[in-house]
C-alpha positions in Angstrom: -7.1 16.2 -6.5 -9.2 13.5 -5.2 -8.5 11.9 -1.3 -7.9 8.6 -0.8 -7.5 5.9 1.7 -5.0 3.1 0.8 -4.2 0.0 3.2 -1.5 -2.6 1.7 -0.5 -6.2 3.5 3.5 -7.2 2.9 4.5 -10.3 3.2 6.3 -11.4 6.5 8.5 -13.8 5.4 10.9 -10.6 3.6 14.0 -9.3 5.5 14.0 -6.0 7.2 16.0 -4.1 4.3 13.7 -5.6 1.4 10.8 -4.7 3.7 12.1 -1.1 4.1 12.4 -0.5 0.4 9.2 -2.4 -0.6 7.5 0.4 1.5 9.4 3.3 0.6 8.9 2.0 -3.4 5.2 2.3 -2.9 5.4 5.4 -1.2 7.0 7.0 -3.8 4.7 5.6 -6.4 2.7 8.2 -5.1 4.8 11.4 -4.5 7.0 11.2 -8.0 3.4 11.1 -10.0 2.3 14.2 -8.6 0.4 13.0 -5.6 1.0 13.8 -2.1 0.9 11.3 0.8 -0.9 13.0 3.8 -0.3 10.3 6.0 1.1 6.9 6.4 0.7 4.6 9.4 2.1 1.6 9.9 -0.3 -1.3 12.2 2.5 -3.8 12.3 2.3 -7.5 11.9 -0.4 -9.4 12.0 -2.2 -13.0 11.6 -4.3 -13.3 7.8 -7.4 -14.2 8.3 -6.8 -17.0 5.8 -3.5 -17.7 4.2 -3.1 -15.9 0.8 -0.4 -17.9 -1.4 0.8 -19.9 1.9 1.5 -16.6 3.9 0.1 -16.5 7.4 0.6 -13.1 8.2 1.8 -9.8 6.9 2.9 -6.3 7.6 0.0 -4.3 7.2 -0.2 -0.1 6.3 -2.5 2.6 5.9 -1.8 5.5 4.0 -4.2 8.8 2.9 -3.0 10.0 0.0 -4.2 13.2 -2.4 -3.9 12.4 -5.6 -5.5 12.6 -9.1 -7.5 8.9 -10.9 -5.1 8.7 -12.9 -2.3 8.3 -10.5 -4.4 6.0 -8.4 -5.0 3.7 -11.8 -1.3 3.7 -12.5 -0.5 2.8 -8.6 -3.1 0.1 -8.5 -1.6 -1.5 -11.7 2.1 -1.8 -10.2 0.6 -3.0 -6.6 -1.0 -5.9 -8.8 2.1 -7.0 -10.0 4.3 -6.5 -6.7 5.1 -10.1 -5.9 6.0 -8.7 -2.2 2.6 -6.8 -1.4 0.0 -9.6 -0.5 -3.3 -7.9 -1.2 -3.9 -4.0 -1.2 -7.4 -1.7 -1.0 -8.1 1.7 -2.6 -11.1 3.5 -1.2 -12.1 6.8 -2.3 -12.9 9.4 0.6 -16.1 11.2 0.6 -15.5 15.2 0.2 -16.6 17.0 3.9 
């Protein structure tokens, strides 16, 4: 198992119920294919630094995760084609 560091924007203009389950669906993205999220963080709102399909600002998180490529390929490939997550990164950790 590789360690990773993922951060994902959501968009602002959702409802606090949809934005609940948008983050607990990519959450478990992670956890039900055999990876374990280490730790998750949310920053909060906060302004774009250019609008991204006419949204302003967004609900950004960071999460370290543990988890094998594959995973991570399958995770990246339904974050691409989440309408609700603006723009997300996946940056692989150096071993210590």
């Amino acid at each position: 198992m590789t360690n990773y560091e993922i951060m994902f924007i959501v968009k602002s203009t959702l409802d606090d119920a949809t934005l609940n389950n948008v983050v607990k669906e990519v959450q478990k993205l992670i956890s039900n294919n055999k990876g374990k999220v280490i730790e998750f963080k949310d920053m909060g709102r906060k302004k774009l630094a250019y609008p991204i399909n006419k949204e302003v600002s967004g609900f950004y998180y960071l999460m370290n995760v543990e988890a094998s490529h594959e995973v991570i390929q399958e995770f990246d490939r339904k974050l691409r084609i989440n309408e609700n997550i603006i723009r997300h990164l996946i940056l692989k950790k150096e071993s210590e």
